[in-house]
Each structure stands twice: as C-alpha cells, then as structure tokens.
KEVEX-868450 format. One record per residue (C-alpha): residue in three letters; x, y negated, z negated; chain. Coordinates in steps of 0.2 Angstrom, whole numbers, m for minus. Example, Ala and Ser with C-alpha at 12.3 -4.5 7.8 and 13.67 -1.06 7.14 Angstrom:
BEGIN
(pt ala,(62,22,m39),A);
(pt ser,(68,5,m36),A);
This chain:
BEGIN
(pt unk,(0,0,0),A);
(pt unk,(7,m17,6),A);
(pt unk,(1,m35,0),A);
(pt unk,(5,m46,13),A);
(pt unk,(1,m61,2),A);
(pt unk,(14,m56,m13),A);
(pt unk,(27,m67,m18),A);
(pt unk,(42,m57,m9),A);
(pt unk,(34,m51,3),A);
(pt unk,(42,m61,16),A);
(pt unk,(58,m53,9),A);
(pt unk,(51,m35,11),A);
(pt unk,(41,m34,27),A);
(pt unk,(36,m18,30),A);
(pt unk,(47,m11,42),A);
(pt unk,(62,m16,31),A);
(pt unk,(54,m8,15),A);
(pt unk,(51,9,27),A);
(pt unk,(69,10,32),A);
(pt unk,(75,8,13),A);
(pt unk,(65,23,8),A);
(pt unk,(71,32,22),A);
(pt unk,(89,27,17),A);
(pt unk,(84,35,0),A);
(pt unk,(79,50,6),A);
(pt unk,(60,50,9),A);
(pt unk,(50,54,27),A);
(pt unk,(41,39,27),A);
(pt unk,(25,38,36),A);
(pt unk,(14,22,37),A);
(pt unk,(m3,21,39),A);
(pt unk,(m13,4,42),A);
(pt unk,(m32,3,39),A);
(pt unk,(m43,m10,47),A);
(pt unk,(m54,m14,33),A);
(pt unk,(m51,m12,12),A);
(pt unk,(m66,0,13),A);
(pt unk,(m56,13,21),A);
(pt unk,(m42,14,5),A);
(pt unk,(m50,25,m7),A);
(pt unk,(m55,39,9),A);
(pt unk,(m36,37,14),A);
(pt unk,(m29,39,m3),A);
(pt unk,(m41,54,m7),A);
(pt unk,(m33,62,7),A);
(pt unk,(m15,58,3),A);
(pt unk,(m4,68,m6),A);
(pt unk,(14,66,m11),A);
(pt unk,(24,51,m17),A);
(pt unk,(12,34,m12),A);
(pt unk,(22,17,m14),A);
(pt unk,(14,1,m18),A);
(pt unk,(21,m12,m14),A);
(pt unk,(13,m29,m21),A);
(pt unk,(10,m37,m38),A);
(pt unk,(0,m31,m51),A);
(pt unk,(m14,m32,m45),A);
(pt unk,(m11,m21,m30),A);
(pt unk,(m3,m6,m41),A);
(pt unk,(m21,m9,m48),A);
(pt unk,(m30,m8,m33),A);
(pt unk,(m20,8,m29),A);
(pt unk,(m16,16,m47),A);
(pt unk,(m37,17,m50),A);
(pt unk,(m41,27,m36),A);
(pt unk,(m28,40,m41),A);
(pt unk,(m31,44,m58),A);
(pt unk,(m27,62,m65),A);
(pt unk,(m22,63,m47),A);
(pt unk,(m6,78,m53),A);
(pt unk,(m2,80,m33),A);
(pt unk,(3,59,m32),A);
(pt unk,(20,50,m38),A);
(pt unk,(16,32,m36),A);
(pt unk,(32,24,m31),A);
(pt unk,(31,5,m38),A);
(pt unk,(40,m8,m26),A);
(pt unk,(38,m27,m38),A);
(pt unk,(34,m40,m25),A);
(pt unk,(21,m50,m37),A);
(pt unk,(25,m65,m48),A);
(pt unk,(24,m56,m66),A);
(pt unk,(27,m39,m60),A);
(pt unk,(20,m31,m77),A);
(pt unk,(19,m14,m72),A);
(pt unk,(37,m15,m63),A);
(pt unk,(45,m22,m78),A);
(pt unk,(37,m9,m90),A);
(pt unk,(45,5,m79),A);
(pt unk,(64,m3,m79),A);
(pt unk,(60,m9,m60),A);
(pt unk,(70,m27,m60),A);
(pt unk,(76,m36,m43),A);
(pt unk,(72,m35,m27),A);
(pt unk,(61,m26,m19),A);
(pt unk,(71,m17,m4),A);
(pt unk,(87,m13,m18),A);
(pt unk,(73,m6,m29),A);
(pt unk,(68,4,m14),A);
(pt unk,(86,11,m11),A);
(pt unk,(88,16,m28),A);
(pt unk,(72,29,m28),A);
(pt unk,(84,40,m20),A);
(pt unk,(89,44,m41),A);
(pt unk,(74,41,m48),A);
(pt unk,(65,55,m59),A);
(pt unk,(46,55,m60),A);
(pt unk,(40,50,m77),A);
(pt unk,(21,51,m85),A);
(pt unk,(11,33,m85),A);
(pt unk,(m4,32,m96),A);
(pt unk,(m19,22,m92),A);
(pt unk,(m32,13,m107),A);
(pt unk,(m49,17,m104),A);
(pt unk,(m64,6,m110),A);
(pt unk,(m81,7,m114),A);
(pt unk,(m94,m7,m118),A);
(pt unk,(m111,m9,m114),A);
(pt unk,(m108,m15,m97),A);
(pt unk,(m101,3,m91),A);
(pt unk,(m82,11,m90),A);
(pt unk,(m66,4,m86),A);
(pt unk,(m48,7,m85),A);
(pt unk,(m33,m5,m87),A);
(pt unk,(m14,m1,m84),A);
(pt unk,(m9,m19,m94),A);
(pt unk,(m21,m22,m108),A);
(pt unk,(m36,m27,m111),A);
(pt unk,(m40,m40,m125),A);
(pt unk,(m53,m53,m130),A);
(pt unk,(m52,m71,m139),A);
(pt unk,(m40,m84,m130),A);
(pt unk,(m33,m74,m117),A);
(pt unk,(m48,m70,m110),A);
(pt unk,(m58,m84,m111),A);
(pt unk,(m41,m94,m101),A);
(pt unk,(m44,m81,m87),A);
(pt unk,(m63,m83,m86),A);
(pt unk,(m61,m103,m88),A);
(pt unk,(m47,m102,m75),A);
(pt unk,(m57,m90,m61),A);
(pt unk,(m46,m73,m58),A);
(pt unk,(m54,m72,m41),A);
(pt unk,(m49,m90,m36),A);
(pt unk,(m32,m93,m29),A);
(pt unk,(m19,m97,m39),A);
(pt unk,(m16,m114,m47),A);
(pt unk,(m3,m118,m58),A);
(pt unk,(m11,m135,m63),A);
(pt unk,(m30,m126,m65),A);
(pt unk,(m20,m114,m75),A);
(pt unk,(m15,m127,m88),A);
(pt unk,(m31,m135,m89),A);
(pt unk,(m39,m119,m93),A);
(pt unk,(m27,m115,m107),A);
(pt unk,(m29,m133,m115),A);
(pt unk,(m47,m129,m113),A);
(pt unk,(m47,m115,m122),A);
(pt unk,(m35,m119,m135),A);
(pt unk,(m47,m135,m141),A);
(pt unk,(m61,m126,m139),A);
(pt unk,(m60,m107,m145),A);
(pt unk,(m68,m104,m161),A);
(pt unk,(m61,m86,m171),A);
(pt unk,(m71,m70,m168),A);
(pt unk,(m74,m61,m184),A);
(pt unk,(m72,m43,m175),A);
(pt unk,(m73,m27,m186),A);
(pt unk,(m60,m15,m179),A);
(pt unk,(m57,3,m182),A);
(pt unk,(m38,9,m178),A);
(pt unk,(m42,31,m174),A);
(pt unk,(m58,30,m186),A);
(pt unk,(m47,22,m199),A);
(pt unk,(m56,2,m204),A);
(pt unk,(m42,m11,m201),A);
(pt unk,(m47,m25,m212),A);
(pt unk,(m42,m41,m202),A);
(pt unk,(m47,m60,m204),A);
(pt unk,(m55,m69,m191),A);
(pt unk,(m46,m67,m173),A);
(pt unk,(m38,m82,m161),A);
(pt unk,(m33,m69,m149),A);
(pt unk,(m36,m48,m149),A);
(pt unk,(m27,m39,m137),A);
(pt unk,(m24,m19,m134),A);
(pt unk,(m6,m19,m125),A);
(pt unk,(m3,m3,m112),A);
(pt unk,(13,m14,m106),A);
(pt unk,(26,m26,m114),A);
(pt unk,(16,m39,m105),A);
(pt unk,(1,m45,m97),A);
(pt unk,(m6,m59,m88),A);
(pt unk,(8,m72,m81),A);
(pt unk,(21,m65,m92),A);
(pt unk,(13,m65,m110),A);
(pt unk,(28,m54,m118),A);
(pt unk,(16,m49,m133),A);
(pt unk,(22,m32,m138),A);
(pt unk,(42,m28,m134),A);
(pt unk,(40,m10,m142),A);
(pt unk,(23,m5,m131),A);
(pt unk,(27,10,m120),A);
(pt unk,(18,18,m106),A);
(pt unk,(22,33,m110),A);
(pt unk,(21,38,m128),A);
(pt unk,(2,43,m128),A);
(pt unk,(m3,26,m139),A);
(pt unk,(m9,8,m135),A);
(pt unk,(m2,m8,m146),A);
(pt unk,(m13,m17,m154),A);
(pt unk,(m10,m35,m156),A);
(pt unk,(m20,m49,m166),A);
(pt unk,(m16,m68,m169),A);
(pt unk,(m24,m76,m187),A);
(pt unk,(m38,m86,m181),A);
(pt unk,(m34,m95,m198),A);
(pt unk,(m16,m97,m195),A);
(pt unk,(m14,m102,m178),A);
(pt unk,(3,m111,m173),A);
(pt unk,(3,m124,m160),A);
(pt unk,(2,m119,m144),A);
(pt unk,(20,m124,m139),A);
(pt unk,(26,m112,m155),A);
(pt unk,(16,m95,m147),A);
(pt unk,(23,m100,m125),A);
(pt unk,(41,m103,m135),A);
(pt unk,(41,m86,m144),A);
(pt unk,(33,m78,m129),A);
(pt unk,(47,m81,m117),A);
(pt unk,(60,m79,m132),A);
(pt unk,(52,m60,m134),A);
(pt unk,(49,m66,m152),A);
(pt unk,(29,m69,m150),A);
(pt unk,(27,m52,m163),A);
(pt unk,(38,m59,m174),A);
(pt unk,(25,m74,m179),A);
(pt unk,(15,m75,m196),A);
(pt unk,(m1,m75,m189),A);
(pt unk,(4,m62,m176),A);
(pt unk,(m1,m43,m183),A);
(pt unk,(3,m26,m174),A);
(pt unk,(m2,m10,m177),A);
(pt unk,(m3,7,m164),A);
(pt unk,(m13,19,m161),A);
(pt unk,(m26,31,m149),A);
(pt unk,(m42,24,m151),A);
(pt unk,(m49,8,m156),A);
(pt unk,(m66,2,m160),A);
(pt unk,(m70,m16,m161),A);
(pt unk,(m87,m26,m162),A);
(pt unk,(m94,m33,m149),A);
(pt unk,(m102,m51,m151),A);
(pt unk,(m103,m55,m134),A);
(pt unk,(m89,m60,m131),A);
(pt unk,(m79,m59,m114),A);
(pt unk,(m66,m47,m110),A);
(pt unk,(m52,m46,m98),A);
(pt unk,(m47,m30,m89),A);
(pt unk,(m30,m31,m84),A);
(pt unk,(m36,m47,m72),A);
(pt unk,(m52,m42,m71),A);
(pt unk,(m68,m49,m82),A);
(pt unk,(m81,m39,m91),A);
(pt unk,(m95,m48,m104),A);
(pt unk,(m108,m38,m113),A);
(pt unk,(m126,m38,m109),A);
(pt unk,(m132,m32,m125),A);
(pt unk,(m120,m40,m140),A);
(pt unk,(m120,m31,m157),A);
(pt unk,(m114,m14,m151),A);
(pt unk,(m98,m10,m149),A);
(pt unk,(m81,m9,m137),A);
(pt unk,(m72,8,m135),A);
(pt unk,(m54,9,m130),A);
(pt unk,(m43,24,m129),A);
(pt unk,(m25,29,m122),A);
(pt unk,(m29,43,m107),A);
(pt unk,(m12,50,m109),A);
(pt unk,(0,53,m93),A);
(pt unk,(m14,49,m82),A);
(pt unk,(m1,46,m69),A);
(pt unk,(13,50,m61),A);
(pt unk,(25,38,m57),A);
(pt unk,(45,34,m50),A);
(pt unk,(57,27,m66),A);
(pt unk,(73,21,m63),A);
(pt unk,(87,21,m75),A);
(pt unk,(96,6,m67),A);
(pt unk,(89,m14,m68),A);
C-alpha cells in the first residue's frame, strides 16, 4: 500500500521503493487498484509479506483489514510526519534505507487494542483515550487537511475550555481510584497523535496496554506538558499517573473518544467503554538497526 500524499513520498516513489526490496531480497509484485473499494478484496486475497508504505494512518488503513491474518507480515516503510507505528518497531530514517535493511529483519508479533462502547467495536494500533486529546482532534477536524495554525487554535481551545471528567475505571476487574481526569489515554505505542511521547515504556508486543492519566486538579501549564513531551519526560509529571494492564473499564459520560485518528461519541452516555489488548494480532517486520 502506497500513499502518494505522505510526507516522503516524493523521496520513495514507488518504483524506487520496489527496487530496494528487491535489493533486500523480496520478489516484489505491485498491484494498483482503481478505486479504495477494491483494498480490502485485494488484501483478502494476498498472502505473504504486504508493505505499507505511508503514515500512520495508511498502516491503519491496511493493518485493520488483516487482523489475525497468521499468513501476512506487514512490512512498515515510515513516510508519514509522526510515524508512530514506525517508531514503535525501531523503524527510523528513510524510507528506501529502511527498505534495504528488511533483508535482516525477523518478523515480530504486534498487538492491536480493541474497543467497545455503545456506538459498536473498534480497534486502534496507537491508543485510544478521551479528555484533551480527544476533544483537540474533534475541535481540529481529523478528516480536514492538515493545518498547523488550525492545529493550535484547537489545542488553546481545548485547554481553556476542558472541564475534568470524573471517569470510574477498572484496571483487569481491579477499581483504580483516580481524581478527576484532564486527559485519559490507553497507549498501544510510545506515541500517538503528532508526536505526543506519553508512555516511553509502552510496547507492542508484551500482551498489555499503558494506561495514562493527567490530574484534572493538578494540571501544569500547557507549555510544561509539550516541553516534557518532546523531552520524553511527560510520565515523569506529578499530575501524570501510569499503570498497565489487559483490560480496562471506564465510564462513559458521553464523552468523545479518539481512535487512533479516528472519532467515536456515545449515543447512550452512562454505560460503559471496553478496551482490551488482542495480543500478537499481527505480524510484522522489526529491525534491530535505527
């Protein structure tokens, strides 16, 4: 899968990216669909090692319609701007050297979040979270195109506005008392979003999910939280808790919710959100070298 809109795409046209993989070792064959309708019939038919080449969201595109899929390696080429998934996976630089180096690589399991809330099932590969984060990504529109300057004026937006949610939430059936909450997220990856280094310790393939929260009480200026964020520090805060584990319950007041990019509100607020670790529900292509 290609996305010809990436960041570094114009560095990695296709042509270039299939001769890399052929330099690593891999029969390459390219197939190109006329519509994005015919995706998830060309996938179903494909077995073997599928590279996506894109951001984000394309490996999310791609990663959802081969879940539990045992006979697919997905083969991760970062073209995007945050390049989450890449980064979680030990996949720095760019894209055609990232290629080359597949020749070594090993696959590896990657294991998806699944949610459930009264809107229906879901799956992330990133996180999934409510409060802040969330309600800067409906402010800001994940559908419209990207815009640095409607990005800021969403977060200063929602930082003036956002009132703490007093969520019950239950860590694998154990109660987790918490004060009200500025921001609630459930980390699959390191990061999410544009860069939002929350949880340095979060792997993909450990069987768990990180759950972060920030004090709804205790919040620190905005500056504080984008400084400790790009320092790798953001866990480190006092109004910042962690905790790990399988399954999560939390209460639903209505609240919006992000998926990964994607945006999910309840229809029927006082019940409550499900999410769970589906362990190595992928395959995918590590490498050891950055």
């Amino acid at each position: 899968m290609y996305n010809p809109r990436a960041g570094s795409s114009h560095r990695a046209p296709p042509a270039a990216l299939c001769r890399a993989l052929h330099d690593a070792g891999f029969a390459v064959t390219l197939h190109v669909t006329r519509h994005t309708e015919e995706l998830g019939t060309l996938l179903g038919q494909t077995s073997g090692t599928i590279f996506l080449a894109g951001g984000d969201g394309t490996l999310r595109t791609g990663a959802l319609h081969l879940l539990g899929r045992q006979d697919v390696t997905l083969g991760v080429l970062p073209m995007g701007t945050a390049n989450n998934v890449a980064r979680a996976l030990n996949l720095f630089g760019d894209p055609l050297a990232v290629a080359r180096r597949f020749g070594q690589a090993r696959p590896m399991p990657f294991d998806v979040g699944r949610i459930r809330g009264p809107w229906g099932e879901d799956h992330f590969l990133e996180a999934c979270g409510c409060g802040l984060f969330a309600d800067i990504l409906d402010d800001y529109g994940p559908h419209l195109a990207k815009s640095p300057v409607r990005a800021l004026g969403s977060t200063l937006e929602a930082f003036a506005m956002h009132q703490p949610l007093g969520l019950h939430v239950t860590v694998d059936g154990r109660p987790l008392p918490s004060p009200p909450v500025a921001v609630l997220e459930v980390m699959n990856t390191p990061s999410t979003g544009n860069g939002l280094h929350l949880a340095p310790g979060a792997r993909v393939d450990d069987g768990l999910l990180n759950l972060v929260r920030v004090d709804g009480l205790r919040r620190a200026p905005m500056l504080t939280y984008a400084q400790a964020m790009r320092r790798g520090t953001f866990h480190q805060l006092p109004s910042v808790h962690s905790a790990v584990g399988r399954r999560f319950v939390i209460a639903d007041q209505g609240q919006v919710w992000h998926l990964d990019t994607e945006l999910r509100r309840s229809t029927a607020p006082g019940g409550v959100v499900e999410v769970e670790v589906v362990a190595g529900a992928l395959q995918v292509l590590s490498s050891a070298q950055g």
